[in-house]
C-alpha positions in Angstrom: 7.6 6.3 0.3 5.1 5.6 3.0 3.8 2.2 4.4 0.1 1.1 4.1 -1.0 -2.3 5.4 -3.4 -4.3 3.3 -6.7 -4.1 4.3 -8.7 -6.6 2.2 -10.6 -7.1 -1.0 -14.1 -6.5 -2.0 -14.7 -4.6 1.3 -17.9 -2.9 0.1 -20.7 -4.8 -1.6 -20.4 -3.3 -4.8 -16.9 -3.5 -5.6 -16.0 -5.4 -8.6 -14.0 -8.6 -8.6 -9.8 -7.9 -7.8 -10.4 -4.7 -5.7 -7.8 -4.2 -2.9 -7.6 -2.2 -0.1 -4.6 -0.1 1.6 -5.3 1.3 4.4 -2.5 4.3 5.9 -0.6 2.6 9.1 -1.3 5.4 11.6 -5.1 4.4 11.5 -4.5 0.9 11.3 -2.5 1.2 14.5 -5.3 3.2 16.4 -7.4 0.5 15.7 -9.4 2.0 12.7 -10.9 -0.2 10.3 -12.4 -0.2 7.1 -16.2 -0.4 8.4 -15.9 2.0 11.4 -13.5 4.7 9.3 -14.3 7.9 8.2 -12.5 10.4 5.8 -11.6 12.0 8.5 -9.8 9.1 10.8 -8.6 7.0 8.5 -7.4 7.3 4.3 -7.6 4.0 2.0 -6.3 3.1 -1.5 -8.3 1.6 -3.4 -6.6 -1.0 -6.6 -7.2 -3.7 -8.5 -4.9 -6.6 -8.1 -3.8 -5.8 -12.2 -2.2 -2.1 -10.8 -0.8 -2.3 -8.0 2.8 -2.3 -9.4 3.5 0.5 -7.1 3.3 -1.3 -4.1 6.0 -3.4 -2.7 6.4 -5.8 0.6 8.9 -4.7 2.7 11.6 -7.0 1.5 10.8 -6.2 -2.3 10.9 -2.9 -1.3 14.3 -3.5 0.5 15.4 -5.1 -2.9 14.6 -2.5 -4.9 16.1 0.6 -2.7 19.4 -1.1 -2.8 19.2 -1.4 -6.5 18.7 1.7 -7.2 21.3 2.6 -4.4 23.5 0.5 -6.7 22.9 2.0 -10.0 23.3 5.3 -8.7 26.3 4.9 -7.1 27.7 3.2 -10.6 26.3 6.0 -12.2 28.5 8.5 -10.4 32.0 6.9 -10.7 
């Protein structure tokens, strides 16, 4: 699990309609952003707003930790 913060949409030009941005929070911290980032000082995640199913804000994230927590532990008695 890692933490990205969200960066924006349609950040270059010619992205289609729904793209988001991620971008990886030891970048974003150092004060990297999308237009002055380079492969090398910064990563981004590129999805569209139909898959991003895989990310979670922190509290759904919380949610869904202790769910599986829960099942596990049920799983095991």
């Amino acid at each position: 699990m890692e933490t990205w913060v969200f960066a924006g949409r349609k950040l270059d030009p010619e992205d289609a309609e729904g793209h988001l941005y991620f971008q990886d929070l030891e970048s974003y911290r150092q004060g990297i952003r999308y237009a002055s980032a380079t492969s090398e000082n910064a990563h981004f995640q590129l999805a569209t707003e139909k898959s991003v199913n895989h990310i979670f804000e922190y509290e759904r994230a919380l949610d869904q930790l202790m769910l599986c927590s829960l099942r596990r532990r049920k799983a095991s008695c």
